[in-house]
C-alpha positions as CSV (number, residue, x, y, z in Angstrom):
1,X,104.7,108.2,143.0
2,X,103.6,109.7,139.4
3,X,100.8,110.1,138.3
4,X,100.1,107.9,135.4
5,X,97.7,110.3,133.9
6,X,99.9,112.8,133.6
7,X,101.4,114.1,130.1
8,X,104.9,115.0,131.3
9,X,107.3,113.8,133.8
10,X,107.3,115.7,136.7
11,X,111.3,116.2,136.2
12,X,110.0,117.5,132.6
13,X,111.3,121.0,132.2
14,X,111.9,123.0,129.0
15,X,115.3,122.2,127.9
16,X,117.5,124.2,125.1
17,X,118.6,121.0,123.6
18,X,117.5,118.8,120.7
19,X,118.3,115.8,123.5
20,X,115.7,117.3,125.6
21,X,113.0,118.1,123.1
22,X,113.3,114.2,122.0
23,X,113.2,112.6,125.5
24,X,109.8,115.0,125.8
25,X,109.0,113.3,122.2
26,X,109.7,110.0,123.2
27,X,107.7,110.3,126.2
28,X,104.9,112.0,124.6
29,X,104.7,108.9,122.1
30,X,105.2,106.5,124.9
31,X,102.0,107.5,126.2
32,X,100.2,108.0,123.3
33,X,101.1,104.1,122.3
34,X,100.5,102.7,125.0
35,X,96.5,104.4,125.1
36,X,96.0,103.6,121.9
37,X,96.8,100.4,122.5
38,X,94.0,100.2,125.4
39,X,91.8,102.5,122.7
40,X,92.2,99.5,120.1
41,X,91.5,96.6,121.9
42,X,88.1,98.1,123.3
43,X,87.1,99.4,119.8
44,X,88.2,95.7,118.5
45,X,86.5,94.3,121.0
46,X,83.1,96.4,119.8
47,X,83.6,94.5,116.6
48,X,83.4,90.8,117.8
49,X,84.1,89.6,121.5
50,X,87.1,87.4,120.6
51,X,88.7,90.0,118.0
52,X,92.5,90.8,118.6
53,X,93.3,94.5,117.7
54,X,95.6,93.6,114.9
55,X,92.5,92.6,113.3
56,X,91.0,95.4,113.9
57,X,93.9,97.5,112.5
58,X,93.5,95.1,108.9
59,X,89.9,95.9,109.1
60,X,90.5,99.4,109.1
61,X,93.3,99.1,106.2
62,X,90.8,97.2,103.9
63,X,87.8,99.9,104.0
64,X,90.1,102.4,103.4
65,X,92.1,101.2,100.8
66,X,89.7,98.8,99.5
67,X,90.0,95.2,97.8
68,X,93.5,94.4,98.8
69,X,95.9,91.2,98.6
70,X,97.6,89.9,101.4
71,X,101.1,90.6,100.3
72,X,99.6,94.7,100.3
73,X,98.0,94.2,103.1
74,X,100.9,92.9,105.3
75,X,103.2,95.5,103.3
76,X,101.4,98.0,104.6
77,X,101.6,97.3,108.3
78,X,105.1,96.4,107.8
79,X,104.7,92.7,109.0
80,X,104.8,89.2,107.3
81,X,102.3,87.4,105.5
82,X,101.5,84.4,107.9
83,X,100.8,86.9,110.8
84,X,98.3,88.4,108.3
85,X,97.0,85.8,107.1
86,X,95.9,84.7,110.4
87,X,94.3,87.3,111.5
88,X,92.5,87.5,107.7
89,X,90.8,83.9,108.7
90,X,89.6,84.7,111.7
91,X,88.0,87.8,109.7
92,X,87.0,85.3,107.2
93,X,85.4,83.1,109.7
94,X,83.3,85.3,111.7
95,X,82.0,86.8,108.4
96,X,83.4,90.3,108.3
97,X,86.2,89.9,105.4
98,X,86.4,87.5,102.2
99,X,88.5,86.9,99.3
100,X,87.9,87.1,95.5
101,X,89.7,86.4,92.5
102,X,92.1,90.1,91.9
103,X,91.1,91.2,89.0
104,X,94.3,92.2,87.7
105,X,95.8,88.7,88.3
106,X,93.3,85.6,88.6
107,X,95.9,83.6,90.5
108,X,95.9,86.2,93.5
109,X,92.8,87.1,95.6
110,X,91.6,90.3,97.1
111,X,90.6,90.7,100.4
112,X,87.5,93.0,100.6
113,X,84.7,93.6,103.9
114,X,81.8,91.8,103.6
115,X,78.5,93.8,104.1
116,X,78.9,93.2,107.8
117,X,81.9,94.1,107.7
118,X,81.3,97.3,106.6
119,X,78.3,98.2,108.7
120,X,80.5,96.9,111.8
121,X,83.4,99.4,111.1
122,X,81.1,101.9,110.5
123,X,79.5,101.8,113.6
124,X,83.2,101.4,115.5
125,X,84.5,104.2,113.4
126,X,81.5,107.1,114.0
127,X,81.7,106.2,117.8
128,X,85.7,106.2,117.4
129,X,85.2,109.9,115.7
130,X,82.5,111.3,119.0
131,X,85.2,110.4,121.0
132,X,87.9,112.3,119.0
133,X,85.2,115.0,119.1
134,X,85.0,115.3,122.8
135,X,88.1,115.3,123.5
136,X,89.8,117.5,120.8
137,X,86.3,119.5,120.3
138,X,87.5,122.3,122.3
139,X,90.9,123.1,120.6
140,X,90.9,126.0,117.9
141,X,90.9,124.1,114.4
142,X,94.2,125.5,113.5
143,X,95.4,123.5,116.2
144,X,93.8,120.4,115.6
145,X,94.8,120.9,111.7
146,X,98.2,121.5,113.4
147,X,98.7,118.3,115.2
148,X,97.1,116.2,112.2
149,X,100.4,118.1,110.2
150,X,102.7,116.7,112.7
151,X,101.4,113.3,113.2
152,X,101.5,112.8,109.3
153,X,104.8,114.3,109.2
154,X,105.9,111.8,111.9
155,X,103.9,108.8,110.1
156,X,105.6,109.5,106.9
157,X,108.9,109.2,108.6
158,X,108.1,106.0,110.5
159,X,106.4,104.4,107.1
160,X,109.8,105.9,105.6
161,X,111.9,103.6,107.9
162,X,109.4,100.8,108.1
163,X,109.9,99.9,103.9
164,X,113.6,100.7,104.4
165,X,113.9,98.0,106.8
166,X,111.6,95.4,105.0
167,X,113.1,95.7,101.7
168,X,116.9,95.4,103.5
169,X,115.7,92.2,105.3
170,X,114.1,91.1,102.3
171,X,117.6,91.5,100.5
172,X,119.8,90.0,103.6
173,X,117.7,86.8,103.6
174,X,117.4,86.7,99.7
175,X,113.9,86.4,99.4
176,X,112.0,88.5,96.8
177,X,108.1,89.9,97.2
178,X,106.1,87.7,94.9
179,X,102.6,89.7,95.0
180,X,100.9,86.7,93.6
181,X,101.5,84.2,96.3
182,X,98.9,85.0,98.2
């Protein structure tokens, strides 16, 4: 029986081939997914009782990026604007998100964290960073400068293939992004 907190197969042994290095990859990952999938729920969970982590995940998106529409929003998670716009009512309803008229286009709206919203991911995200701090507080800085290389490296790949294959299902079904629809 393994041991499922361990980081690498126990038949993991450094290999001289680029098959090797990516089944070591795509274990890695594996792991890491599936704990930050545990790591979301509880931190979504520290937002409101009854919050799903994909909310949480929009939440996130919309302090960083701002006042966003829906059709930006869902673009940048790479899903489709009903799933989004679920999730954004239940935001809307529990008083963390609203919308406003964009003001670029007064027939779209802008989704944008309330005040509680803000002090609610604030909270989530400084406990989210002490954790970060004690676990990765004892690696050298060049390492942990390192890793955020390679995960942004790897990100950029994945966000790469992510528009790639929107855009190509958007084309095969024949429907166009019409940013204000939302």
């Amino acid at each position: 029986m393994s041991n499922p907190l361990q980081s690498t197969p126990p038949e993991a042994v450094p290999g001289d081939t680029i098959d090797d290095a990516l089944q070591q990859v795509e274990h890695q990952l594996s792991l890491l997914w599936r704990r930050a999938r545990s790591i979301s729920h509880q931190l979504s969970r520290q937002v409101h009782p009854d919050m799903e982590p994909a909310a949480y995940g929009l939440l996130t998106i919309i302090r960083r990026e701002g006042p966003i529409r829906l059709t930006d929003l869902a673009s940048c998670i790479g899903v489709g604007k009903p799933s989004v716009s679920r999730q954004i009512a239940f935001l809307e309803s529990i008083g963390l998100v609203y919308k406003e008229a964009d003001p670029q286009d007064g027939r779209a709206q802008s989704i944008r964290l309330t005040e509680k919203g803000e002090e609610k991911m604030h909270q989530v995200q400084d406990a989210r960073r002490q954790v970060f701090r004690e676990r990765l507080g004892e690696w050298p800085l060049e390492d942990v400068q390192t890793l955020a290389d390679y995960m942004g490296r790897l990100n950029a790949v994945y966000g790469e293939s992510i528009i790639k294959d929107t855009t190509l299902k958007d084309t095969e079904s024949g429907e166009t992004a019409n940013p204000t629809q939302d």
